[in-house]
C-alpha positions in Angstrom: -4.0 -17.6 -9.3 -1.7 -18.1 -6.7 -1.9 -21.4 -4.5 -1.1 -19.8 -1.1 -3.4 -17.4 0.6 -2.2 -13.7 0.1 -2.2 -11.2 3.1 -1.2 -7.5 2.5 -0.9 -5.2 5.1 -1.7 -1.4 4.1 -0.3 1.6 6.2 0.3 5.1 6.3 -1.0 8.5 7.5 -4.4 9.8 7.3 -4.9 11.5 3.9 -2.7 9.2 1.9 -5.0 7.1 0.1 -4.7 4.1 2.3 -8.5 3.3 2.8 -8.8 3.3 -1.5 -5.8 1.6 -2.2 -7.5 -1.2 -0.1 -10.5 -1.5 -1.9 -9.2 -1.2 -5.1 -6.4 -4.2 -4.5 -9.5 -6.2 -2.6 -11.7 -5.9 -6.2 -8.5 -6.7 -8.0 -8.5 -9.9 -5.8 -11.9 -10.9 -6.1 -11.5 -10.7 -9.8 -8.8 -12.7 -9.9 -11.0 -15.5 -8.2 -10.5 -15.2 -4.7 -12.6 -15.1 -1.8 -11.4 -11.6 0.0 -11.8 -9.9 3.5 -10.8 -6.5 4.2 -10.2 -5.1 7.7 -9.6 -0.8 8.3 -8.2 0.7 11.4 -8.5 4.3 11.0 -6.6 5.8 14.4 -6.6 9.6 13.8 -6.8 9.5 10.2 -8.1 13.2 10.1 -5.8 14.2 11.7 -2.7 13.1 10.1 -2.5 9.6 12.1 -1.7 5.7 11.3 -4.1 4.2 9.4 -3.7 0.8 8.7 -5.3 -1.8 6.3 -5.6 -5.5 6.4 -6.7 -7.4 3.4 -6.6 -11.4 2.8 -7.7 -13.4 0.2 -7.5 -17.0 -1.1 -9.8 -19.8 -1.8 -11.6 -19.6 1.1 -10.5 -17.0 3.9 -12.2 -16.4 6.9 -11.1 -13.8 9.2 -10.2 -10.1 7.7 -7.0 -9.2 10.7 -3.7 -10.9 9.1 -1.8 -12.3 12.5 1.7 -11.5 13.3 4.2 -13.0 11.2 1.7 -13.9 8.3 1.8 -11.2 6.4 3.4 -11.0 2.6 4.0 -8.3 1.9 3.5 -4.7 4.2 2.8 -1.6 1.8 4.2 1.4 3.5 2.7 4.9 1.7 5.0 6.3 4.1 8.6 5.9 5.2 8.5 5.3 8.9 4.8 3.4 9.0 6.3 0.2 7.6 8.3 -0.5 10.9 5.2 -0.2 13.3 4.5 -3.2 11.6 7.1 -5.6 11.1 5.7 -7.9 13.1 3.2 -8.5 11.2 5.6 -9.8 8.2 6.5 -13.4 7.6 9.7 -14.6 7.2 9.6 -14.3 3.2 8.0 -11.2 3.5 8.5 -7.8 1.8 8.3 -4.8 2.7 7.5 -2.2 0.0 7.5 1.3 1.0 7.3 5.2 0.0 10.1 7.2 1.0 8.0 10.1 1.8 8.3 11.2 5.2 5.5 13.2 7.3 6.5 13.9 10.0 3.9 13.2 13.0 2.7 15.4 15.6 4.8 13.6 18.7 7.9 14.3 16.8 7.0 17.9 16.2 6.6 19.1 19.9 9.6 17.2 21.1 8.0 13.9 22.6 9.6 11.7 19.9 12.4 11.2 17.5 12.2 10.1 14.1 14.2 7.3 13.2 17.2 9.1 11.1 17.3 5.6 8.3 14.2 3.6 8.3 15.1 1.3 5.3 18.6 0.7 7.3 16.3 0.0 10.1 14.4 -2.6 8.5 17.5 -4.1 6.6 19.4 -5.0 9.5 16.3 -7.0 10.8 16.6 -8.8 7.7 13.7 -7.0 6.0 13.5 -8.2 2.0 12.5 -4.4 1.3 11.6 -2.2 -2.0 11.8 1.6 -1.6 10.4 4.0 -3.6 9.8 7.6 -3.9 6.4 7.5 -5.1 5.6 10.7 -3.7 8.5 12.3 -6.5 6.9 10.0 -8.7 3.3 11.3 -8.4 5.2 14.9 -8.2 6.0 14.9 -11.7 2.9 13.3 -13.4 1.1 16.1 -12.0 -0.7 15.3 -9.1 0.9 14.0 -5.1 -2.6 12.1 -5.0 -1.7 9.4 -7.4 1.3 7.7 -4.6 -1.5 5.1 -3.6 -1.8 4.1 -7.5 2.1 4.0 -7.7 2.5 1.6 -4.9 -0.3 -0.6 -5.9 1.7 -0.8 -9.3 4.8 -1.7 -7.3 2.7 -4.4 -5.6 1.3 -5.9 -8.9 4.3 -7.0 -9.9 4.6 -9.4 -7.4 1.0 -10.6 -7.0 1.5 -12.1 -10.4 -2.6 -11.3 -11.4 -3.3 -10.6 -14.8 -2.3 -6.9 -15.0 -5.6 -6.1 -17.6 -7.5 -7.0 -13.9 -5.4 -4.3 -12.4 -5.9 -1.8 -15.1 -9.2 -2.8 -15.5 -10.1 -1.6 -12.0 -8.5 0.9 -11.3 -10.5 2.5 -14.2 -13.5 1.4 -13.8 -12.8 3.3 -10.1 -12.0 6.3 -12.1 -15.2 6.5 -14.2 -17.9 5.5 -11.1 -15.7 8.9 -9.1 -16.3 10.9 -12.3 -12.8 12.0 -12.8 -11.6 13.9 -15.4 -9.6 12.6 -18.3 -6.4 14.6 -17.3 -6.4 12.6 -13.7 -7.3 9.5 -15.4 -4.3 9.4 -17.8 -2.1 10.5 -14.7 -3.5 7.9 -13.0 -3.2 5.0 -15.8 0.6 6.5 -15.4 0.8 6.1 -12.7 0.2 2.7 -12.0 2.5 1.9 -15.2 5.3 4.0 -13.4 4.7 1.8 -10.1 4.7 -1.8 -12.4 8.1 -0.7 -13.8 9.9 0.3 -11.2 
């Protein structure tokens, strides 16, 4: 177990997974040992909006909203999300994120650009940052709903948690939403496919 207190900061679009990913890294946590809140902001989640997820742990950990500049690490399932939140990042932060881009409503009827480079964006603020295209990824194991598995596989390997807990889990999740065993191996491919990247 880790000595410091770990705050991760889950965003995205509504539809993405965010809310899951959350409370499967939060069990992963409390298995590891550590006391865990968990905080959702939904937005316009059905509607294709920001969604965003706090979740801290640590020995003892009382409030469940991460404060600017304290997070570890942001998880971005989506390419532009990341930089609503950089804020929220301390200075030894990382931001991992999913080049996958959706673009939002705003942007679509002319009230908004979106930013042409987002990981230039956030390297030029000095942004330690991990891309991936975990929607590509998820793509070609056969099914676009495993990107919240692939990035919590990119986030295990800096958690440094036993990664039986994580496979363990994410499992166990499998089985109580009766899934079948072909999205269960994709899944458990997933994950691997995130932790090696």
């Amino acid at each position: 177990m880790r000595k410091n207190n770990i705050n991760v900061l889950i965003c995205g679009v509504g539809g993405q997974g965010i809310l899951l990913a959350s409370e499967i890294l939060s069990e992963v946590l409390i298995k590891a040992g550590y006391d865990v809140k968990k905080s959702e902001i939904h937005g316009m989640s059905q509607r294709g909006g920001s969604v965003e997820s706090h979740v801290r742990a640590g020995k003892k950990v009382y409030s469940p909203l991460i404060k600017k500049g304290e997070a570890d690490f942001i998880l971005s399932f989506e390419s532009i999300e990341g930089l609503r939140y950089l804020e929220y990042l301390s200075q030894k932060g990382k931001l991992i994120r999913n080049t996958q881009k959706i673009i939002p409503l705003t942007v679509t009827i002319g009230g908004a650009k979106y930013p042409e480079n987002p990981e230039k964006i956030a390297k030029d603020n000095g942004i330690d940052t991990v891309s991936i295209n975990a929607i590509k990824i998820a793509k070609d194991l056969g099914s676009d709903k495993a990107v919240n598995i692939i990035l919590l596989g990119v986030l295990a390997q800096y958690l440094g948690i036993n990664k039986n807990i994580w496979t363990k889990v994410i499992v166990d999740w499998m089985k109580v939403k009766k899934l079948p065993p072909k999205i269960m191996e994709i899944n458990k491919k997933a994950f691997e496919r995130g932790f090696n990247s």
